[in-house]
C-alpha positions, 0 to 999 in steps of 0.5 A, spaced: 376 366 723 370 362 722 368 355 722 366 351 719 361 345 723 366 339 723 371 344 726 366 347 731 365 339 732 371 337 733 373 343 738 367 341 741 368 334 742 376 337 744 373 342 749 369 336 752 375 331 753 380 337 755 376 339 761 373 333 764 381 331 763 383 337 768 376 337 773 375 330 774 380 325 772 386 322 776 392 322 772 391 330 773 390 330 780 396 333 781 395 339 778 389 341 781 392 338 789 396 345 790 389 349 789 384 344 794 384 342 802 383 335 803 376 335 808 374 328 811 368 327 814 365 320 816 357 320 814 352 315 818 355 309 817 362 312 819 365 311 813 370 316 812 369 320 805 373 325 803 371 332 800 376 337 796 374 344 798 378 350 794 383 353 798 380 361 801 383 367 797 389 369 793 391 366 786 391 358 789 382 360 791 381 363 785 384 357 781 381 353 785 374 355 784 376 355 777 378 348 778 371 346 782 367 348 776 366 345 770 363 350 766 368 356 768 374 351 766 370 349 759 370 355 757 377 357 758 379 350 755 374 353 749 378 360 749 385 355 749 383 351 743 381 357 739 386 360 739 390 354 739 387 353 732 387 360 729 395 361 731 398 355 731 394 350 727 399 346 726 400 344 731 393 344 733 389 341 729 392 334 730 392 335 737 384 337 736 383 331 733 386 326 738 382 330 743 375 330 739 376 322 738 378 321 746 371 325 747 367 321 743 370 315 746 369 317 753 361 318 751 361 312 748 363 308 754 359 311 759 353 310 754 356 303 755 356 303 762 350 306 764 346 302 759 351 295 763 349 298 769 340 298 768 
């Protein structure tokens, strides 16, 4: 099935949002807490800082690594929502569209934030 460029936009955009969503944002974290071991470590200062590390081997370390890498995780968020669109586009295409504005929205406040903050 092609694409065409504002579908291949919004999917991109989707691709962004959905994998920011489960590698980084808190209200996931309870998806990704059963795949890493919580590590805390004081620095110089003593303060304690807390480092989540993938589990080792099997199902849960795998899907840990998977989790601790954005890149790896885009790339199957990009294989779910396209296969989501061909498939079920019903139901995909407004959930793409939502997920796209949400993108956009997240790169506007961080641009915002980043341009607050120099």
């Amino acid at each position: 099935m092609k694409l065409t460029v504002l579908e291949l936009i919004i999917m991109g955009l989707a691709v962004f949002r959905l994998t920011h969503l489960i590698v980084f944002d808190k209200i996931t974290e309870f998806i990704r807490s059963p795949f890493f071991n919580e590590i805390t470590e004081a620095d110089e200062n003593g303060l304690e800082e807390v480092y989540l590390v993938p589990k080792e081997g099997g199902v849960r370390g795998f899907i840990g690594e998977l989790l601790s890498c954005y890149w790896c995780t885009g790339i199957w968020m990009a294989f779910f929502c396209y296969a989501g669109f061909v498939f079920y586009p019903v139901v995909f295409q407004p959930f793409l569209a939502i997920m796209a504005v949400a993108g956009i929205g997240a790169i506007l406040e961080s641009a915002i934030q980043n341009w607050k903050s120099q």
